[in-house]
N, C-alpha and C positions, 0 to 999 in steps of 0.2 A: 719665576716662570716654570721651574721645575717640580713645583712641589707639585701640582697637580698629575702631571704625568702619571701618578698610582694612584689616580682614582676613577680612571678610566674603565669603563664595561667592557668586560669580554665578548667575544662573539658566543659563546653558547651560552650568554645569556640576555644576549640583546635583544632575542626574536619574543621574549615573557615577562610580563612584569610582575607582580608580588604574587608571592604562592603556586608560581608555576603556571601563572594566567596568562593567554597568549594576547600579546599586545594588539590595542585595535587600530583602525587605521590612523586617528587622532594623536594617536599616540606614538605611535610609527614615526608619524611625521615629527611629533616634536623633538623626538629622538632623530633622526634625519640630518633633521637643522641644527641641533645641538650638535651632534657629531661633523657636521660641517661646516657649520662656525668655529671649533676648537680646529680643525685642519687651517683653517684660513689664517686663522691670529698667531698659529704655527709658523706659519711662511711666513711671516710677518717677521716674526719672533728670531725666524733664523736668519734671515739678511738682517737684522738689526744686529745679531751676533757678531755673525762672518765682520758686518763694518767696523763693528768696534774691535774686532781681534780677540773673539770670546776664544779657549778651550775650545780645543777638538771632541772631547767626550761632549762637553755642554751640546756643541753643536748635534751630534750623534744623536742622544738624548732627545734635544727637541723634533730631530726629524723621523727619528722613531716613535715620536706620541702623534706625529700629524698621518704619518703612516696607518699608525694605529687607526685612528680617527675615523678615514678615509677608505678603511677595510671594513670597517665596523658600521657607516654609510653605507656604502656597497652593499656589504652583506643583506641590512636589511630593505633595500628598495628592490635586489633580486626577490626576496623572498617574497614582497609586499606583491611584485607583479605575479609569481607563483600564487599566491594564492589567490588572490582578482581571476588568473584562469582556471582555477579548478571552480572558485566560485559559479563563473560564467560558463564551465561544463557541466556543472551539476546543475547548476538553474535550468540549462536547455533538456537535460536528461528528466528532469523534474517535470518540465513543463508536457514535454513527448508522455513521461509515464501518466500523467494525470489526460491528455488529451486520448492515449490506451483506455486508460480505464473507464473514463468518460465513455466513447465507443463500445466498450463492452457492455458497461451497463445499459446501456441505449439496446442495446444488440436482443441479451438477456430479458430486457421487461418485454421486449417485442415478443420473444419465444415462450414469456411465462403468460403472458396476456393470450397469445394463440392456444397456448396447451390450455389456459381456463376456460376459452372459449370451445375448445374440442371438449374436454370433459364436459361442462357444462350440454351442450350438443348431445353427447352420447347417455349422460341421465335423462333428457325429455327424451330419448329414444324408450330409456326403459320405463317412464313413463312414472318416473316418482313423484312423488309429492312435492313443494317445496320446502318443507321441513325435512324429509329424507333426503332432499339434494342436500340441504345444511349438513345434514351428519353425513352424507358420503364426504364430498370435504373434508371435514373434522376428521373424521377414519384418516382419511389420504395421506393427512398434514401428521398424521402419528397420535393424534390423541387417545388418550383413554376413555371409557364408557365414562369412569366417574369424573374426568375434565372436560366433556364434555357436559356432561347433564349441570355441572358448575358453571361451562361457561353458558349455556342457554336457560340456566336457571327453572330447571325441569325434572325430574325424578329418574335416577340411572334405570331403574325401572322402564318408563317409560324413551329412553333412550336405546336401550337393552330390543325394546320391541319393533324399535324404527329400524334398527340397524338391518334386525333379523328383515323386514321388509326388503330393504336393499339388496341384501343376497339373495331373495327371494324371484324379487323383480329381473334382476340379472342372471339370475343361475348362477351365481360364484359361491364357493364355498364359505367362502371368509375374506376379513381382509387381507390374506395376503393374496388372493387370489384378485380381489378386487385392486391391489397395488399395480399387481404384477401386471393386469389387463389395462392399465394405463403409464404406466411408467419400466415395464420392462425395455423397452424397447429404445428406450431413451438411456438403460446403462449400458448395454452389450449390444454388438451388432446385429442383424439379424444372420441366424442361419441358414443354408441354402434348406429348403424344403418347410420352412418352419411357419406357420403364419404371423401376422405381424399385427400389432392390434387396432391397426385401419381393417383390415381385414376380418380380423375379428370381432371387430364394431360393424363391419358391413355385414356381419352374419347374423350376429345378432338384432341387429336393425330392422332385417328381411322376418325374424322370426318373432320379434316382440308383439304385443305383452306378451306371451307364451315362455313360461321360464325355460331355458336351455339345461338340457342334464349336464351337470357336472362334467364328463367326458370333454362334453366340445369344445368347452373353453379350457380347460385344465393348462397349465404352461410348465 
């Protein structure tokens, strides 16, 4: 009965099995019962000693392997429950981040869907074409002359000439001026005194087709 005694699993190494892989729960449990089975046939082991008038070390011996046993059970059914709750905080943490983000992206397409529908609005103001509404877009989203005329399979050339229309039709200088007329307002706060480019779509509203000088709009 004593030989097995040394072949008993440590606690720092009960919670992994080969290669330092954490054991799963299937596993756990066999290990559980194995180690609670060896305590039982312990006590077993030691009243059959004690009756027959075993050696005092024998006796020692075997209630130090059931010991062991029953520490090394322990060990791993705390830890088993430790981790079921981090499991089940991080599940609830997971499910909250994902119902966040869900909500934001709800939030976001509502304000990107608005903002296309205000640009779009403020191009039939200046009264483009729907080919020049396409390439103001394309300008907006960062494209180049030549990925665009790519992606509309048309001559940078004639891309080159639509563009020039668009700044035309609004008075802006360029694109950064036409960026800045729809999306400044949306990085930085607005200023006290500054106009805002509601405002500045209502001016030019009031004044279109009539191209605006450079000046008015300037930002």
């Amino acid at each position: 009965m004593t030989a097995k005694k040394d072949t008993m699993t440590n606690d720092a190494d009960a919670g992994h099995g080969a290669g330092g892989r954490p054991l799963g729960a299937r596993e756990r449990g066999v290990v559980v019962g194995t180690l609670l089975l060896i305590a039982t046939l312990e006590a077993f082991d030691v009243a059959t000693d004690l009756l027959q008038g075993a050696s005092a070390w024998h006796v020692a011996l075997e209630i130090a392997a059931g010991l062991a046993a029953l520490a090394g059970a322990f060990y791993l059914l705390r830890d088993s429950l430790a981790m079921r709750r981090r499991l089940a905080t991080q599940a609830r943490d997971f499910t909250a981040f994902r119902a966040q983000a869900a909500a934001w992206q709800a939030q976001a397409r509502r304000h990107v869907d608005g903002l296309a529908r205000s640009i779009d609005q403020q191009l039939e103001r200046w009264q483009l074409s729907t080919a020049e509404k396409e390439i103001a877009f394309l300008l907006l989203k960062g494209l180049s002359l030549k990925d665009i005329a790519r992606a509309r399979g048309t001559a940078e050339k004639t891309v080159r000439a639509q563009s020039a229309a668009v700044y035309a039709k609004s008075g802006l200088a360029g694109r950064t001026e036409l960026s800045a007329f729809f999306l400044e307002d949306l990085l930085v706060p607005p200023m006290p005194g500054h106009p805002t480019g509601e405002q500045v779509a209502a001016d030019v509203a009031v004044e279109a087709p009539r191209p605006l000088p450079s000046s008015t709009t300037a930002r």
